[in-house]
C-alpha positions as CSV (number, residue, x, y, z in Angstrom):
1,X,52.6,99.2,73.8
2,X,51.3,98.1,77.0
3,X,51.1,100.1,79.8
4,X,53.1,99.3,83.0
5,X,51.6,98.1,86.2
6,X,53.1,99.4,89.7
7,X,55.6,97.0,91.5
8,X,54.3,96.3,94.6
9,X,55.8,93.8,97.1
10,X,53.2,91.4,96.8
11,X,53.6,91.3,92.8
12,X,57.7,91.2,93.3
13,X,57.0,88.1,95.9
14,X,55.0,86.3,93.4
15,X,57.3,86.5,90.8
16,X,60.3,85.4,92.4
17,X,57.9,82.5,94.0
18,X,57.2,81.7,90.2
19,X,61.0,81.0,89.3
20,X,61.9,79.7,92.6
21,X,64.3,82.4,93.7
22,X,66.6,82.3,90.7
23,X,67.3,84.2,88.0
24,X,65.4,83.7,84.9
25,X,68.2,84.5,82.5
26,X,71.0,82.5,84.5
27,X,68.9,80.3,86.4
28,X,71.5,80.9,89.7
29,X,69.8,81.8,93.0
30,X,70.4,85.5,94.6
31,X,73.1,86.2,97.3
32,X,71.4,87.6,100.7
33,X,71.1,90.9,100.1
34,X,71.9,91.2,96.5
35,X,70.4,93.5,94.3
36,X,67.4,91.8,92.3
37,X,66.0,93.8,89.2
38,X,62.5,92.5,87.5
39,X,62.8,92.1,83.8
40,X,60.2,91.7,80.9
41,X,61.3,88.4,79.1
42,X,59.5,90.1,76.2
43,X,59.8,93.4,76.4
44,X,56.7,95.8,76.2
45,X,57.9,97.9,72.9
46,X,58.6,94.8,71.5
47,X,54.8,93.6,72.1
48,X,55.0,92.1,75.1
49,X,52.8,92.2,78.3
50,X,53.0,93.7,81.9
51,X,51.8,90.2,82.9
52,X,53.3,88.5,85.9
53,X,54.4,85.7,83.6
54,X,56.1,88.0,81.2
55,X,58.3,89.1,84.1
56,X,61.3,87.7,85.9
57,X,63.9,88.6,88.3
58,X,67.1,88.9,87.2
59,X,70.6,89.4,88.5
60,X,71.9,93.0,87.6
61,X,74.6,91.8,84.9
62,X,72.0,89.4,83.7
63,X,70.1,92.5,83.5
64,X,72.1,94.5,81.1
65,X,73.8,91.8,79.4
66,X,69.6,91.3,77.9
67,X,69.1,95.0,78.1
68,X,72.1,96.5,76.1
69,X,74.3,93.3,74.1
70,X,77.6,91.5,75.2
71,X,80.6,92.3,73.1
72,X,78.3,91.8,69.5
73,X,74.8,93.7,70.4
74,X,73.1,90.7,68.9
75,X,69.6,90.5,70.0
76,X,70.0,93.1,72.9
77,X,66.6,94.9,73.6
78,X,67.7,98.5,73.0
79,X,68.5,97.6,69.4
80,X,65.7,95.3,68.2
81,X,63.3,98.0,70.2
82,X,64.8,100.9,68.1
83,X,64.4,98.7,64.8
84,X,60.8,98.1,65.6
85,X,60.0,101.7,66.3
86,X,61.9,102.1,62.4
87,X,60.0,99.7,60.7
88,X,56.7,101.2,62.7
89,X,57.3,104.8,61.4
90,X,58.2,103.2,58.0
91,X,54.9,101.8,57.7
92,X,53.2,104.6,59.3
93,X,54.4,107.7,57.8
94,X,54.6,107.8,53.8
95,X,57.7,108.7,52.1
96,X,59.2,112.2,51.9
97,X,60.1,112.7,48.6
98,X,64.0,114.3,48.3
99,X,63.0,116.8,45.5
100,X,60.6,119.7,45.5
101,X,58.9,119.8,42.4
102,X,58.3,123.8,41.0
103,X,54.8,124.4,40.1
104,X,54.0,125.9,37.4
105,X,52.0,128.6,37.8
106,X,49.0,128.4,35.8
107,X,47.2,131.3,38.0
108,X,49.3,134.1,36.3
109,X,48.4,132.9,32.8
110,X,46.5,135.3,31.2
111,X,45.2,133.2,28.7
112,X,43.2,130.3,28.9
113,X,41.9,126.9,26.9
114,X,38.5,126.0,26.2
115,X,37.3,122.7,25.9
116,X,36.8,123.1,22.3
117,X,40.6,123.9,22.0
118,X,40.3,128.0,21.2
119,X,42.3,129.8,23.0
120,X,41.2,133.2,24.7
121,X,42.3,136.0,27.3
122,X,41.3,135.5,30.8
123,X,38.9,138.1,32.3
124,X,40.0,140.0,35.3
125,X,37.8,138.7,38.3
């Protein structure tokens, strides 16, 4: 994941130079004095970058209508972001398995095999 840059003034001017004052999800300009939030188009835990042109501002409904889903949750960043991080750990970890197998035992034996198949007590070490 990348790592995030600070938002300075400069950096917010830029951006909102870049899209000419509008939204980049709505593409409608911003009331005087309305709030204006900067959103990653891609969004860093889903691989993309802190980059200036990764990055747009965005109306606050715009905001979480990307962020969290409309009324179906259908491509909605906190959902595809927790089924990345799944898939990741998948990947990453190996599978637990459900049952734990008993050993069994075979240093309380007190006899043991030889190659050439006898069989013989075990010495005390």
């Amino acid at each position: 994941m990348t790592k995030r840059r600070a938002m300075t003034p400069a950096r917010k001017a830029r951006i909102m130079v870049a899209h000419d004052e509008k939204c980049w999800r709505c593409k409608e300009g911003f009331e005087n004095g309305e709030r204006v939030e900067f959103d990653h188009k891609l969004a860093l835990a889903r691989g993309g970058t802190d980059d200036d042109e990764n990055i747009g501002p965005c109306h606050v409904h715009c905001h979480k209508l990307k962020t969290f889903g409309g009324s179906t949750k259908l491509g909605a960043d906190i959902f595809e972001i927790a089924k990345t991080k799944r898939l990741a750990k998948k990947h990453r970890e190996p599978k637990k398995s459900k049952h734990k197998w008993p050993s069994r035992g075979f240093g309380n034996a007190r006899y043991k095999k030889k190659l050439d198949g006898t069989v013989v007590r075990k010495e005390k070490a």
